[in-house]
C-alpha positions as CSV (number, residue, x, y, z in Angstrom):
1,X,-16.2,19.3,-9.2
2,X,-12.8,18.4,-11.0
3,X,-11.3,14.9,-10.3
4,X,-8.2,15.1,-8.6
5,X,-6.1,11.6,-8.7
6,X,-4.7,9.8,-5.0
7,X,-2.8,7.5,-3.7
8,X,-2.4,5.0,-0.9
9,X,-2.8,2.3,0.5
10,X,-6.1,0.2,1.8
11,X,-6.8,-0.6,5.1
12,X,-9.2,-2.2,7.2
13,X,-12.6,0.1,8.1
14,X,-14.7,-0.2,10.9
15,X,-17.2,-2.4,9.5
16,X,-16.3,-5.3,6.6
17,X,-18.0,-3.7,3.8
18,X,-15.6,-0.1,4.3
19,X,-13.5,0.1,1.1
20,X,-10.7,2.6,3.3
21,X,-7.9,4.4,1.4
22,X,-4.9,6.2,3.7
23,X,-3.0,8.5,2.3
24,X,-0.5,10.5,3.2
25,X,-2.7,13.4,4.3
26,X,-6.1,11.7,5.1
27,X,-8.5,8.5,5.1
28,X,-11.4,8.2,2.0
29,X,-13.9,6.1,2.2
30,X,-14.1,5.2,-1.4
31,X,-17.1,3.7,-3.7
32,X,-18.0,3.5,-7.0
33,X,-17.1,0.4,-9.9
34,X,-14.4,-1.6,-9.2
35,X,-14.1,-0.5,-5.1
36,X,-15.6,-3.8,-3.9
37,X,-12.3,-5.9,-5.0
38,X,-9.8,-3.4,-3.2
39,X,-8.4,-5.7,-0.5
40,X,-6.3,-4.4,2.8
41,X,-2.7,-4.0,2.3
42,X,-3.1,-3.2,-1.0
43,X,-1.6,0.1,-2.7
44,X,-3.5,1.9,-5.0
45,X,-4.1,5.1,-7.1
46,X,-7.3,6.2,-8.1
47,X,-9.3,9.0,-9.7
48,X,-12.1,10.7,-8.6
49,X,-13.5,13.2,-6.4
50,X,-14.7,14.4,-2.9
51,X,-18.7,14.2,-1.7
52,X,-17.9,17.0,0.2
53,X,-20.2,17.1,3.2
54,X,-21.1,13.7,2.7
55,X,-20.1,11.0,5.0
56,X,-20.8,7.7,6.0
57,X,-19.7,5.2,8.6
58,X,-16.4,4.5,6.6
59,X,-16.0,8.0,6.4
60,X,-15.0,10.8,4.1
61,X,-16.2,10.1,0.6
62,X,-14.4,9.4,-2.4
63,X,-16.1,8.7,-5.3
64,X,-14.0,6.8,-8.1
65,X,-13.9,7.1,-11.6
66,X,-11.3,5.1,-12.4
67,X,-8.8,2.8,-10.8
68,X,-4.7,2.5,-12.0
């Protein structure tokens, strides 16, 4: 599966350890290095892609690669 690069911005999940990125279109739960520090409020664009069919309480899955 390609990466594909979004942006947004964080906000708070349903439980404290949800790492939750809105975007324009859509809500990614997103894990991987580096997701743990991503605070609410925060705008951010990262690199990754989709576990398509994979979910979890957060949500959709994003996996990151890498964080700008």
């Amino acid at each position: 599966m390609a990466d594909i690069t979004v942006s947004g911005m964080m906000i708070e999940g349903l439980r404290a350890d949800c790492r939750v990125l809105q975007t324009s279109s859509r809500r990614w739960a997103l894990t991987g290095p580096g997701t743990d520090e991503l605070r609410d409020g925060q705008d951010v664009t990262v690199t990754g892609h989709a576990e398509l069919g994979a979910k979890n309480p957060c949500g959709q899955v994003f996996v990151v690669s890498a964080i700008h």
